[in-house]
LOVEXTOR-587148 format. One record per atom (N, C-alpha, C): residue number from 1; atom name; z, x negated, y negated. Coordinates in steps of 0.05 Angstrom, whole numbers. Atoms other than C-alpha are relative to their C-alpha. Layout:
# residues N
<NUM, 'CA', <Z, X, Y>>
...
//
This chain:
# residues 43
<1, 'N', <21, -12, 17>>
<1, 'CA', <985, -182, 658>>
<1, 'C', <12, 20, -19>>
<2, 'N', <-4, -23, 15>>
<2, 'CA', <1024, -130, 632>>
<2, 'C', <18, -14, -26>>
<3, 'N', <-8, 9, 20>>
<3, 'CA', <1071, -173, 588>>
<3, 'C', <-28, -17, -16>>
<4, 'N', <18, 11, 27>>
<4, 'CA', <1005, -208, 557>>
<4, 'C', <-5, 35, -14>>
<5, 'N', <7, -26, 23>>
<5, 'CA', <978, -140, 539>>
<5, 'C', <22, 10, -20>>
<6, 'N', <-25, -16, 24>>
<6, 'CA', <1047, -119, 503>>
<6, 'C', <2, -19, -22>>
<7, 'N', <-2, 23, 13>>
<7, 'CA', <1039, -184, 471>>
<7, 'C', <-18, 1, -20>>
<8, 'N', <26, -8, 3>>
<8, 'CA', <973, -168, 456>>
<8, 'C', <0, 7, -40>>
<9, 'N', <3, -13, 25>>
<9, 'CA', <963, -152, 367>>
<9, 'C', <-31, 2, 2>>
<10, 'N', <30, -3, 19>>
<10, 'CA', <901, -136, 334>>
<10, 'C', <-12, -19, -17>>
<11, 'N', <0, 16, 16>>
<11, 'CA', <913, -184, 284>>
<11, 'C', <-15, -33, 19>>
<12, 'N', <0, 22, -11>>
<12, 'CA', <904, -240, 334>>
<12, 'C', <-31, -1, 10>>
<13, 'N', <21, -3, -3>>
<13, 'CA', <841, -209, 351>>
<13, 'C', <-23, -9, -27>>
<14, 'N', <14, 4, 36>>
<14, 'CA', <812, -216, 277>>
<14, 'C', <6, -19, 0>>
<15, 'N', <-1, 28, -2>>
<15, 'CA', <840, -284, 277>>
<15, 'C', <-28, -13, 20>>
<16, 'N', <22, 13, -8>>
<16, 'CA', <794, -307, 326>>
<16, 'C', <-26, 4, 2>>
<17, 'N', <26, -18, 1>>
<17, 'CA', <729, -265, 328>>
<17, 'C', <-6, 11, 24>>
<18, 'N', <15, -22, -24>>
<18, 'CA', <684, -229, 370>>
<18, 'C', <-7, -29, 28>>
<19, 'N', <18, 15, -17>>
<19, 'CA', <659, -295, 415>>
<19, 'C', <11, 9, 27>>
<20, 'N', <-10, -8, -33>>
<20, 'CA', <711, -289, 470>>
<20, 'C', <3, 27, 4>>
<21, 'N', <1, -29, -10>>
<21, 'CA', <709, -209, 474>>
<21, 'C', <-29, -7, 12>>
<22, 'N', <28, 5, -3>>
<22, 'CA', <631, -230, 480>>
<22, 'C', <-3, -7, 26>>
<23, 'N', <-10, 21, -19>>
<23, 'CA', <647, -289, 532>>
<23, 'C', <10, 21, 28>>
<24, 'N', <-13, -14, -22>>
<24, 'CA', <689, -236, 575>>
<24, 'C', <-18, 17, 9>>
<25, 'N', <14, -28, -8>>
<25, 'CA', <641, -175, 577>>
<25, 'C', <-30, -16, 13>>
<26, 'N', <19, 16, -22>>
<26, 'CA', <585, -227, 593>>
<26, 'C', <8, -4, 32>>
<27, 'N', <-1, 4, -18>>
<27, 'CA', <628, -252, 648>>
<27, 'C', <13, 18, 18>>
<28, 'N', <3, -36, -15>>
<28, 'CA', <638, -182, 676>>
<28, 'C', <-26, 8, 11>>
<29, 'N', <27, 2, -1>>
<29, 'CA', <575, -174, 675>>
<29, 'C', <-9, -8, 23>>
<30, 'N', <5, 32, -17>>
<30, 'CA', <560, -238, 714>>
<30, 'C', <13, 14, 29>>
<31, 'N', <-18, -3, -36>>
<31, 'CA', <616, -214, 771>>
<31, 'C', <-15, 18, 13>>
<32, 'N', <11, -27, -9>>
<32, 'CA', <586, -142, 774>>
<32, 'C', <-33, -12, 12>>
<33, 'N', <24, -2, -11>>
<33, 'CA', <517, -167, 784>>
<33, 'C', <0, -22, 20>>
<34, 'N', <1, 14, -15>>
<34, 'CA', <525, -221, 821>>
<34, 'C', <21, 7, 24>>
<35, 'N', <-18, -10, -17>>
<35, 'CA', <576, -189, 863>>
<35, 'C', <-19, 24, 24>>
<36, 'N', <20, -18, -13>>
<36, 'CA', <526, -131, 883>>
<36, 'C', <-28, -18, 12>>
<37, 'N', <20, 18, -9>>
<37, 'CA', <473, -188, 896>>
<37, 'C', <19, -13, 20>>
<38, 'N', <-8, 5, -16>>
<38, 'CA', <519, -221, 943>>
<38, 'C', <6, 27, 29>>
<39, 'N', <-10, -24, -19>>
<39, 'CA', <542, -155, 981>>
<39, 'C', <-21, 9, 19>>
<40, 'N', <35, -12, -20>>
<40, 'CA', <463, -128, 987>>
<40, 'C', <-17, -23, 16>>
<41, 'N', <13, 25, -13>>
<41, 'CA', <446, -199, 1015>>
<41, 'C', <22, -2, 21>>
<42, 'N', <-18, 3, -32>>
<42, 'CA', <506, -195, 1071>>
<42, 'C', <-3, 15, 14>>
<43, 'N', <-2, -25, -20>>
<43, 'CA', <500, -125, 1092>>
<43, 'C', <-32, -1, 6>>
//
């Protein structure tokens, strides 16, 4: 992980757009809530 982030530009970001920053923070999202819906349904 740490060699992609050093890898990592800005430029590459502006090349592709916002969808997959979008895509990721959705599926963050997704883990966190569905993560806490799994947990409060075991305990």
């Amino acid at each position: 992980m740490t060699a992609l982030g050093m890898e990592t530009n800005v430029r590459k970001f502006k090349g592709v757009g916002m969808k997959p920053i979008y895509l990721g923070v959705v599926f963050w999202g997704w883990l966190i809530f569905g993560g806490y819906l799994i947990v409060s349904w075991v305990a």
